[in-house]
C-alpha positions as CSV (number, residue, x, y, z in Angstrom):
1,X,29.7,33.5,24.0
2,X,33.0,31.4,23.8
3,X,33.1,28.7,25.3
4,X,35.9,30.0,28.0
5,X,32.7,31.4,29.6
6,X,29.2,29.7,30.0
7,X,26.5,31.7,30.2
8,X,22.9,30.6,31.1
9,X,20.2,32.7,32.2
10,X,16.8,31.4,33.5
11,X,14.1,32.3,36.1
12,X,15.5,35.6,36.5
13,X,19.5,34.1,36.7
14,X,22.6,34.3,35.4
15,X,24.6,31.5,35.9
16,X,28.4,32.3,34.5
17,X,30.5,29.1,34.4
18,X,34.4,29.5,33.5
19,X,34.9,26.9,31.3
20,X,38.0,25.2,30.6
21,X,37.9,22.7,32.7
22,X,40.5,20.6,31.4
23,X,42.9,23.3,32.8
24,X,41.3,23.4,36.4
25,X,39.8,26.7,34.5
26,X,42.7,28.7,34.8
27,X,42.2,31.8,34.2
28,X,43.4,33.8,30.6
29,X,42.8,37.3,29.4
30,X,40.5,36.0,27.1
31,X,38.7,34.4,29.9
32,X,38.6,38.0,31.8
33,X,37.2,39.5,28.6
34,X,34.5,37.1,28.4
35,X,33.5,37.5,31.9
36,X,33.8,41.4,31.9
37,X,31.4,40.9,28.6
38,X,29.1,38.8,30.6
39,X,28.7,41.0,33.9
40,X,28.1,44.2,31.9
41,X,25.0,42.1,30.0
42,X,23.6,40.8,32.5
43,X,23.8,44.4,34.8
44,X,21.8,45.9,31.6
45,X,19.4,42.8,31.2
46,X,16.2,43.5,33.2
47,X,15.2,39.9,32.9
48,X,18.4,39.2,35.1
49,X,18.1,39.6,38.8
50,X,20.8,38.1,40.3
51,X,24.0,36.7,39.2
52,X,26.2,33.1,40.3
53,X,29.6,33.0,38.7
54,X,31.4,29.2,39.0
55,X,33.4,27.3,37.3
56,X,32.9,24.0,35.2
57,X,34.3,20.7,36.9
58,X,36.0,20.1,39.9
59,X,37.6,23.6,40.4
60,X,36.6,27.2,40.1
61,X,39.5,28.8,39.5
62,X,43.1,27.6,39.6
63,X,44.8,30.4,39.0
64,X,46.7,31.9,35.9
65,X,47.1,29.7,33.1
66,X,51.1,29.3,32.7
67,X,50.8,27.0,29.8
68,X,51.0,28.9,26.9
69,X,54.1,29.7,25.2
70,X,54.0,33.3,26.7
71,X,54.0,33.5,30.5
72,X,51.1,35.0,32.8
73,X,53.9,37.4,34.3
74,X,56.0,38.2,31.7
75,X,57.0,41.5,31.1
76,X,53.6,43.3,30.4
77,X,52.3,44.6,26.9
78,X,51.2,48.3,26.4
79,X,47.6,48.5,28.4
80,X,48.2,45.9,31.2
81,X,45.8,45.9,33.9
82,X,45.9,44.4,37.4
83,X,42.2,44.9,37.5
84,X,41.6,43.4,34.5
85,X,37.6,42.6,35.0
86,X,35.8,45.5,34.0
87,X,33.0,46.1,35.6
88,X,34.1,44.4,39.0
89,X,31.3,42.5,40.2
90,X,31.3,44.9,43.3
91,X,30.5,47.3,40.5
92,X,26.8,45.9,39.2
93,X,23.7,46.9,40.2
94,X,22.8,43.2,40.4
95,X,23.2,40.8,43.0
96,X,26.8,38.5,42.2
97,X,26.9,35.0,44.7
98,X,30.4,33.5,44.0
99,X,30.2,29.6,44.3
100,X,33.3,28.5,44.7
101,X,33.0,24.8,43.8
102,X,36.4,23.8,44.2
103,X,39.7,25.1,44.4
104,X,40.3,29.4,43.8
105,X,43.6,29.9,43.9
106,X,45.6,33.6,42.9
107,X,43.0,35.4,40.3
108,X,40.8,32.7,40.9
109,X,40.3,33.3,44.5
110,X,40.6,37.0,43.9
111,X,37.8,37.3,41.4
112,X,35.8,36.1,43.8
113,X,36.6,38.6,46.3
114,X,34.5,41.1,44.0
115,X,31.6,38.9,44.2
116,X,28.4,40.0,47.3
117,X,28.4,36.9,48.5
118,X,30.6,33.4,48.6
119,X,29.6,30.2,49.1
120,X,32.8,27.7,49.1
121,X,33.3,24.2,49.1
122,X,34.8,22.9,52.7
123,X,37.5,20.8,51.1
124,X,38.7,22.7,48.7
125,X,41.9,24.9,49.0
126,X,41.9,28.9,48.9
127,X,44.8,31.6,48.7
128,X,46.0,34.6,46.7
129,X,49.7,33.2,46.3
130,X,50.9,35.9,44.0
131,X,53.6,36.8,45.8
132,X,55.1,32.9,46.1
133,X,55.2,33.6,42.3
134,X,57.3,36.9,42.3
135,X,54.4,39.3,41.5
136,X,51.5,40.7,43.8
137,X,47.9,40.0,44.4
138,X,45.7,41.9,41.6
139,X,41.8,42.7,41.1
140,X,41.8,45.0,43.6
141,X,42.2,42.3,46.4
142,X,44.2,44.9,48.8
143,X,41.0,46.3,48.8
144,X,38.1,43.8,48.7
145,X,40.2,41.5,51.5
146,X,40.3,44.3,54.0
147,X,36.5,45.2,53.2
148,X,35.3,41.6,53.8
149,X,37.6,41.0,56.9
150,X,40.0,43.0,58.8
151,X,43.5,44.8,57.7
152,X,45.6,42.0,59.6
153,X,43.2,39.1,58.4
154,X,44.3,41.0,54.7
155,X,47.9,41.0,55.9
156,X,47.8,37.5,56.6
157,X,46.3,35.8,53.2
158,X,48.1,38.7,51.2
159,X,51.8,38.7,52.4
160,X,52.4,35.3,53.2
161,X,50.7,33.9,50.2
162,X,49.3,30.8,52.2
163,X,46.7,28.4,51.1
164,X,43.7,27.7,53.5
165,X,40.7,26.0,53.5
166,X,36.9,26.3,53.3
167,X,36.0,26.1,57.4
168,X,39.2,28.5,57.7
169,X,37.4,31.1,54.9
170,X,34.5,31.2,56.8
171,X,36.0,31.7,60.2
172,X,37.8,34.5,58.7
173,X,34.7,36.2,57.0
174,X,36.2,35.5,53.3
175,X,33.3,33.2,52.9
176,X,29.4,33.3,53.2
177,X,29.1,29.6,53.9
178,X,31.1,26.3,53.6
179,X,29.5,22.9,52.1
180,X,30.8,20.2,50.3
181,X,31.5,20.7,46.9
182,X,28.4,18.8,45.4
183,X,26.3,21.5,46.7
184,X,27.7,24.8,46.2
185,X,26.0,25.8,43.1
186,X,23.0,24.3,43.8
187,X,23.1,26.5,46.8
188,X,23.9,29.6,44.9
189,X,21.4,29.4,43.1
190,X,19.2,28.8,45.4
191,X,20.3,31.9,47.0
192,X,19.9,33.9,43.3
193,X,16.5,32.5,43.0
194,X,15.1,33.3,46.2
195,X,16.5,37.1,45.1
196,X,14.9,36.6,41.8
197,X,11.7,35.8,42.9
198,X,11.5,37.7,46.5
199,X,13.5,41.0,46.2
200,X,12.1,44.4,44.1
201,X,15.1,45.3,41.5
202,X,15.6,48.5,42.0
203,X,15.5,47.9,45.9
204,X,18.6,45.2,45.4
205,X,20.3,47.9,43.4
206,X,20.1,50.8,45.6
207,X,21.3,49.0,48.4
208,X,23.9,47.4,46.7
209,X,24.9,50.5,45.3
210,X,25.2,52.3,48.9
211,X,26.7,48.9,50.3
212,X,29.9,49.4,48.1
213,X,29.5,53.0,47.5
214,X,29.8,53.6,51.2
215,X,33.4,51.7,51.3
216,X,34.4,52.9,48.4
217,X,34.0,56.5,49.4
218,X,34.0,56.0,53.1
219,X,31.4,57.6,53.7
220,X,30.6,58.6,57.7
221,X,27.4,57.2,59.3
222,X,25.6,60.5,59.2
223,X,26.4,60.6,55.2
224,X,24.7,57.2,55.0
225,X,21.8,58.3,56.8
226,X,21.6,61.3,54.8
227,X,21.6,58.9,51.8
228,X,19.3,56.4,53.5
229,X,16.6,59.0,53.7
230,X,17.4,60.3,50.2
231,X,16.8,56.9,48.8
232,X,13.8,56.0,50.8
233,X,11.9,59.1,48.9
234,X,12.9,57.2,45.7
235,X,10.9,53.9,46.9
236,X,8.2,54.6,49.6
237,X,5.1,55.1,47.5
238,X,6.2,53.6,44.5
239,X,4.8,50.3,42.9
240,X,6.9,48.4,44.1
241,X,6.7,49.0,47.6
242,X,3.1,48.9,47.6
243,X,3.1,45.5,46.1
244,X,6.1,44.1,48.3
245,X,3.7,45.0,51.5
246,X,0.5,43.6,49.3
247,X,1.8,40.2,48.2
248,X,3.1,40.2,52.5
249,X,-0.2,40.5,53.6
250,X,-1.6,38.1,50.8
251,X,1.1,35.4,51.3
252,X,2.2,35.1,47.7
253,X,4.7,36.0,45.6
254,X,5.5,39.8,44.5
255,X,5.0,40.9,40.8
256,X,7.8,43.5,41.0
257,X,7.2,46.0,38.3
258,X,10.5,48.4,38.3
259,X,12.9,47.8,35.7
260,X,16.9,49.3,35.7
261,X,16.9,49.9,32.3
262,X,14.3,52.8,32.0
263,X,14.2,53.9,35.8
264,X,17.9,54.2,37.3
265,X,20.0,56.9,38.2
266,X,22.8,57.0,40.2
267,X,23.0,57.6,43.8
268,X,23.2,61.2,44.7
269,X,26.3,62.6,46.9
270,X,25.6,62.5,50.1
């Protein structure tokens, strides 16, 4: 994979580094491509169970790159998207921990919004500024802000653009956990391991799945339930849930069998 985007998967993990960091790894369309590239693999990849997307150096993400000879918000070519990471990582079956290593800032911070977890560093700063720039905020961050916090917490990072940062993030429920920037992604990956190792696949993927499915579609709590019970037929009984409670009672470590690739189907309506 270009360089723009690292990829490195061991012990069941993706790690996904953005890469340019000579340019506080702001962010290009190639750069989205790459990354879009990278979550599809790794959602079809049995041999990945969780995902940690970063970025290289001292930043994570600083936001569009406006050095080029063509500007970030120009006026846009046939097929522009404001969503331009396709799938979101919202939209995997897998486990995504952002670790936000350093400063997010615009897309950067906003990509990570799509993530099922952040972990950010405390000095670091944080904000979707689009609109200080003349444009709005993008990847789908009306959306994903207002999911993670509240529709005035949204209105607050969204409209007046503000910068913030880590202990802020995580009194505001934009963040999983603040610590200083050496040990983010050691974190993160701690967190993906633990996953790897601990948590049956296709568990991790149905609840994910009816997580994000159930804002997505706003689904009541009965419908849930309903689901719930549906998906519980799928897994009580199976190998895996007989060797979760097994390796439990034998205090070691579960050989989960299931694999995505041959054994998933979507979630049913509710």
């Amino acid at each position: 994979m270009s360089p723009d985007v690292a990829v490195d998967v061991d012990a069941g993990v993706a790690v996904l580094t953005l890469n340019r960091p000579e340019r506080l790894n702001a962010y290009t369309a190639e750069m989205g491509a790459l990354l879009s590239r990278a979550y599809s693999d790794c959602d079809g990849d049995d041999e990945v169970r969780a995902v940690v997307v970063t970025g290289a150096g001292d930043a994570f993400c600083a936001g569009a790159d406006f050095s080029g000879d063509a500007g970030p918000f120009d006026t846009p070519a046939d097929g522009f998207s404001a969503s331009p990471i396709t799938p979101a990582a919202f939209e995997l079956r897998k486990p995504v921990i952002a670790a936000v290593n350093g400063h997010a800032i615009g897309i950067g911070l906003t990509i990570a919004l799509q993530a099922d977890l952040r972990i950010v560093a405390e000095d670091a700063k944080y904000g979707v500024v689009q609109v200080r720039r003349g444009v709005l905020p993008d990847c789908m961050s009306h959306w994903t802000l207002a999911q993670l916090t509240t529709l005035g917490v949204a209105a607050d990072i969204l409209l007046t653009g503000r910068t913030f940062g880590g202990a802020e993030a995580v009194a505001l429920g934009i963040a999983n956990r603040a610590l200083p920037a050496g040990q983010v992604l050691d974190h993160a990956v701690g967190v993906a391991r633990d996953i790897a190792v601990n948590v049956a696949p296709m568990s991790a993927a149905l609840s994910k799945r009816l997580l994000w499915d159930t804002a997505i579609n706003n689904y009541s709590p009965r419908q849930v339930a309903a689901l719930e019970t549906r998906l519980h037929h799928r897994v009580m009984g199976s190998a895996d849930a007989r060797e979760g409670v097994a390796a439990f009672l034998e205090r070691r470590p579960p050989l989960f069998t299931s694999r995505l690739s041959r054994e998933w189907t979507p979630l049913p309506e509710p």
